[in-house]
N, C-alpha and C positions, 0 to 999 in steps of 0.2 A: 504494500500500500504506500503510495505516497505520501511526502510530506505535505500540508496544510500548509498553504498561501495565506494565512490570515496575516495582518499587520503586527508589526511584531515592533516594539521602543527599542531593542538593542539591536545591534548586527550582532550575528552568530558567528562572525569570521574573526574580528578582532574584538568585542565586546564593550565596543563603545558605545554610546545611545546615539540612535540614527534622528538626523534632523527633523522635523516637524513637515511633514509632509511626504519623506522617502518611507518604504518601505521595503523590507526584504523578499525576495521572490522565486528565491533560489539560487545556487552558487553562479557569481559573475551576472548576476538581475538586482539592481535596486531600482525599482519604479518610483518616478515622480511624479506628484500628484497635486495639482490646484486648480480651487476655483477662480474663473476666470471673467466676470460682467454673465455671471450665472450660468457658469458651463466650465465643464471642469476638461481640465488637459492635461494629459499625461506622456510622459515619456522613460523611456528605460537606459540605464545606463550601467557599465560592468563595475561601477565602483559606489561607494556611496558618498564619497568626495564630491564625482563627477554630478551627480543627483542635486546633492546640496546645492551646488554652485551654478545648478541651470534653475532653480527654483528661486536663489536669487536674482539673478539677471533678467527671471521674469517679473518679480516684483518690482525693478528698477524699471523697468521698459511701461510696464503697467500704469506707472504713476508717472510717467514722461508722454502717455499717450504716445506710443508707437510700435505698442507691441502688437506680433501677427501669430495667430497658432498654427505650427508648421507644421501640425500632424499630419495631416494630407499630403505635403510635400514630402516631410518624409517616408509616409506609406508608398507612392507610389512612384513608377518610373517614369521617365520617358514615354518608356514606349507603354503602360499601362494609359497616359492619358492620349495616346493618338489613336490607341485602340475604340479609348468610349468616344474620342472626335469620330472616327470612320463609323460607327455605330448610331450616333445620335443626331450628328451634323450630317452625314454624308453616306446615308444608308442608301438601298436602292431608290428608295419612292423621295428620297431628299429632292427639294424644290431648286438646293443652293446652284448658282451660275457655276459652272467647270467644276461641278462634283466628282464625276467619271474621272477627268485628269488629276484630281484633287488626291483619287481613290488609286488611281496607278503610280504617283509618285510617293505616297504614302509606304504603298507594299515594299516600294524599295527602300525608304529609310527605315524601316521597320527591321531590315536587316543590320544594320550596323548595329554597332559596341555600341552606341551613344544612348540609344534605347536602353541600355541596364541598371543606366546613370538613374539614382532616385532625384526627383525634382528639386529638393532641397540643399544638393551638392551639385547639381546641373550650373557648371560656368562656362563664361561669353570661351573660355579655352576650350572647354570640351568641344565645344560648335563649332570653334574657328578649328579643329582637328578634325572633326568632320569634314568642315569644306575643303581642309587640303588634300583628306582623302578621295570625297569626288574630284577636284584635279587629276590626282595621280591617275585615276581612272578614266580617264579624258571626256569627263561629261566639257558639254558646253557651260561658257561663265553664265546661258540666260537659264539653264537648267538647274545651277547652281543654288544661283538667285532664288529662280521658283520656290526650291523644297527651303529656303532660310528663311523666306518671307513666311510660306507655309508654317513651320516651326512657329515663327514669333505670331499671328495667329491663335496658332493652337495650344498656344502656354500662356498668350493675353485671356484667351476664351476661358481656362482653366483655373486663371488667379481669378476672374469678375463672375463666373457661374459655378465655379466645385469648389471653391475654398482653400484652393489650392495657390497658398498665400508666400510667396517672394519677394525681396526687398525692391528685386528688377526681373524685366524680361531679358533673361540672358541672352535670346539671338539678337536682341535688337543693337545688341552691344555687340557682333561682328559686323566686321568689317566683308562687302561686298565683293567678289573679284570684276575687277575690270573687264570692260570689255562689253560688256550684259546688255548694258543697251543701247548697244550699235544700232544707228539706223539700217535698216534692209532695204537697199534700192536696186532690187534685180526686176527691171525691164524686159520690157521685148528686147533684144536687137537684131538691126536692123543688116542682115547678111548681104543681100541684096546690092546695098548703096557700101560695101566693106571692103572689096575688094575680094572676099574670098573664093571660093568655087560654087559654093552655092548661091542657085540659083530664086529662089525663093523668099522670102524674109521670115523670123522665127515664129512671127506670129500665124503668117500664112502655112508654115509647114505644119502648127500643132491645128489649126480648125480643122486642114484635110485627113491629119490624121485622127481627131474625135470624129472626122464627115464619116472616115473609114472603118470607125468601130463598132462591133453588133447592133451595141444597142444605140435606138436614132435618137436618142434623148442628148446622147453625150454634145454635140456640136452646138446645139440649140441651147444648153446651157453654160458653156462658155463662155459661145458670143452674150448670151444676155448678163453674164457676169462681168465683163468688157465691158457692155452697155449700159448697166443700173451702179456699179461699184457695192451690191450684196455678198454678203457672206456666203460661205457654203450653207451653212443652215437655215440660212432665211430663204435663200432659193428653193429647197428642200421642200421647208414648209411651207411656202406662197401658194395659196390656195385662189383662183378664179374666184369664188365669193367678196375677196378682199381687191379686186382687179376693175377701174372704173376706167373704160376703154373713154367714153367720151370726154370725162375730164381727164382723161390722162393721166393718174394718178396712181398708186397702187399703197395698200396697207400691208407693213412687212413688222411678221411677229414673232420669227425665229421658227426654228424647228422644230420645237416641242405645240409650236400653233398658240402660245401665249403672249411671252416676251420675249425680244431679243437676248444678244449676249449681253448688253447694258442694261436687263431687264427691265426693257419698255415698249413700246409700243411707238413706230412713225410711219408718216404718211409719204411716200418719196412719189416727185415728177417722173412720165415713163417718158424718154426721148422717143424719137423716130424710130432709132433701131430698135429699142426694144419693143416699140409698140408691131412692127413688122413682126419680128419673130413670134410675136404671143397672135397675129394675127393668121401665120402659119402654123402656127402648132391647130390652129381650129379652136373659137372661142366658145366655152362651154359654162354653164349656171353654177358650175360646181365641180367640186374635188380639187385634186391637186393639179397645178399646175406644170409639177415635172413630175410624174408619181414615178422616184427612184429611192431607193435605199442611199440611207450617206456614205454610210460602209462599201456600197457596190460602186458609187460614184466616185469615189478616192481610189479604190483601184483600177477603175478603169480612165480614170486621167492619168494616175503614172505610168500607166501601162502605153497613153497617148503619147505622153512624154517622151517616154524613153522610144517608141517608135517613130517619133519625128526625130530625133537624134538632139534632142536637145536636153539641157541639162541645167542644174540648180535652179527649176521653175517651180514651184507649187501654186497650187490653186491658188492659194490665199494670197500670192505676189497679182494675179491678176486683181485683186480689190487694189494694191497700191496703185498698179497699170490703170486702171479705172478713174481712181481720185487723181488721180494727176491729169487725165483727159478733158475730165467734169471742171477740174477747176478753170480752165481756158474757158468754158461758159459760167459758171460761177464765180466770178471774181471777188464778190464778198464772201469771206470765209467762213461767216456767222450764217452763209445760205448752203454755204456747201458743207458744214460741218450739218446738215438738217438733213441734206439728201444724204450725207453717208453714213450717219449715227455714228459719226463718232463723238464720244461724251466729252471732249474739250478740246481747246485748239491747241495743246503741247499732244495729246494723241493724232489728232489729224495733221500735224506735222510731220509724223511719222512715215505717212501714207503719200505725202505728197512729196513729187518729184520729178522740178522744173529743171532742164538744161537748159546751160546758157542760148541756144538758141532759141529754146521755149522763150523765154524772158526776152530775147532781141524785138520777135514777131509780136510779143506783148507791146514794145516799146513804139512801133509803128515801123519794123524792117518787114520786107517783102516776104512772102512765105515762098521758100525755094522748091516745096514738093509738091504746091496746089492742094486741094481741098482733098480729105482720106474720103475713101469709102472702106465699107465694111464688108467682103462677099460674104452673099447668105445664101445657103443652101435651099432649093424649093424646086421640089418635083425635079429633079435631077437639073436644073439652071441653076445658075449663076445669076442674081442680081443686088446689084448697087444697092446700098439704104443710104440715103443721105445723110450726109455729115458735115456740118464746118466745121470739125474738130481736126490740127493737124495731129498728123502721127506720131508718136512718139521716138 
């Protein structure tokens, strides 16, 4: 039978009377015990020195107003609180913007050493040792970035809703790796006017090779991605219900058919091109617009890609290609950050991307290429949609 936990005046080990509040608990246990603004908090400790001396230091902090009870922090780890975040924040039926991305960079810090760390010893070192281990690993500095901002998040969320109380957010206190946010300015170019051997321009070789692919959706939304400067997702989701051919207009609500990535809700002008292509695809009261999977649409644009023989393009570089087109007809920025949703003009700076000669033609110089057209595919022709937008 075991020994009796009850509290006991003297320690059993050297036979001195244990402080007012410690108690013995078995050999290398002296638990500490106070109440605290009506709630009592305990901690254990292998000495009864060690015991005494935190029951003071609570008393001082108590009466200084700034004491925090760390019991939470010390119960649990790291990775104990990114587990109840993936669970409670970012379950499957979770609402949150980039849950899914949230959920796969998750799974992989959930592997590291740093996850063992209990929160109450988790320092801005432990973290900056993490990020140098993803270096070593050659993530990218913006992937880097993602999972430290993630982290400071999910330890901010933890000290204001679990009681999981720290003097500081430790990640907030690393330092960033350079690099992160580089702006992405990959363009079409223009092979054609290069001097190279090819014959074609980059843009014209990827439409013919989505014209080329099974399924006929792929080409149609491209060009309208070119055309509107939409996400992949809102293309996705753009349902005809939302589609007002005589005003021109169209209601774009993201993929899930709610809200955007900005979770909201906006009305974007439809140009000429796009109004053409939605007037080929056959205008219908209802459903989807493109009815394609996003998943089957991402591989079968890289699949486009890589057989027009071009390289470092993703979808999403066509929204930048887009917002730099639109801005030569939007020249106030506070109209064209409305058609693109992007939520502020340091984001739509991002996206836009004038060359000098862009900016000359702006200035009153002669345009050297004359007015672009867009070919659009119909019924096996070839025809022009009007444009005075130049090429990029």
């Amino acid at each position: 039978m075991g020994r009796p936990r009850s509290d006991i005046a003297a320690d059993p080990v050297t036979g001195k009377p244990l402080a007012s509040g410690v108690s013995y608990r078995g050999p290398g246990q002296y638990r500490a015990r106070k109440m605290v603004d009506g709630r009592h908090i305990t901690k254990t400790f292998p000495k009864a020195a060690l015991a005494a001396r935190w029951l003071a230091e609570v008393e001082v902090d108590h009466r200084r107003g700034v004491f925090l009870d760390r019991s939470e922090a010390e119960r649990l780890t790291l990775g104990d609180v990114i587990r109840r975040y993936q669970e409670e924040i970012l379950g499957v039926n979770s609402e949150k913007r980039g849950a899914e991305k949230e959920r796969g960079h998750l799974k992989i810090v959930l592997e590291d050493a740093v996850c063992q760390i209990r929160m109450a010893r988790l320092r801005p070192t432990d973290l900056a040792q993490y990020r140098d281990r993803m270096k070593a690993l050659d993530y990218a500095p913006a992937t880097t970035v993602r999972r430290l901002n993630l982290l400071q998040t999910i330890i901010q969320h933890a000290r204001r809703e679990w009681d999981v109380n720290l003097a500081e957010n430790p990640a907030q206190m690393v330092k960033r790796p350079n690099g992160a946010d580089h702006k992405r300015d990959r363009i079409f170019r223009d092979d054609a006017n290069s001097g190279t051997a090819m014959a074609l321009s980059e843009e014209q070789r990827l439409l013919n090779a989505c014209d080329a692919e099974t399924n006929p959706l792929l080409g149609p939304i491209v060009r309208f991605a070119i055309a509107t400067a939409m996400r992949q997702g809102e293309i996705v989701g753009l349902r005809w219900e939302d589609i007002d051919i005589r005003k021109h207009t169209a209601i774009v609500r993201g993929a899930a058919g709610t809200v955007t990535k900005n979770g909201d809700v906006r009305e974007i002008p439809l140009l000429p091109d796009a109004l053409v292509l939605l007037t080929d695809l056959g205008l219908r009261k209802g459903g989807r617009v493109f009815p394609i999977d996003q998943n089957v649409l991402k591989m079968r644009y890289r699949r486009a890609v890589q057989k027009a023989g071009i390289t470092n393009l993703t979808f999403h570089d066509l929204r930048h290609i887009a917002t730099s087109r639109l801005a030569r007809i939007y020249t106030n920025p506070l109209d064209l950050k409305r058609v693109t949703g992007h939520r502020d003009l340091k984001s739509l700076d991002r996206y836009y991307h004038a060359t000098a000669a862009d900016l000359a033609i702006m200035g009153g110089a002669p345009a050297t290429n004359g007015l672009r057209t867009l070919e659009h595919r119909s019924g096996g022709a070839s025809v022009p949609i009007s444009s005075d937008v130049p090429a990029s």
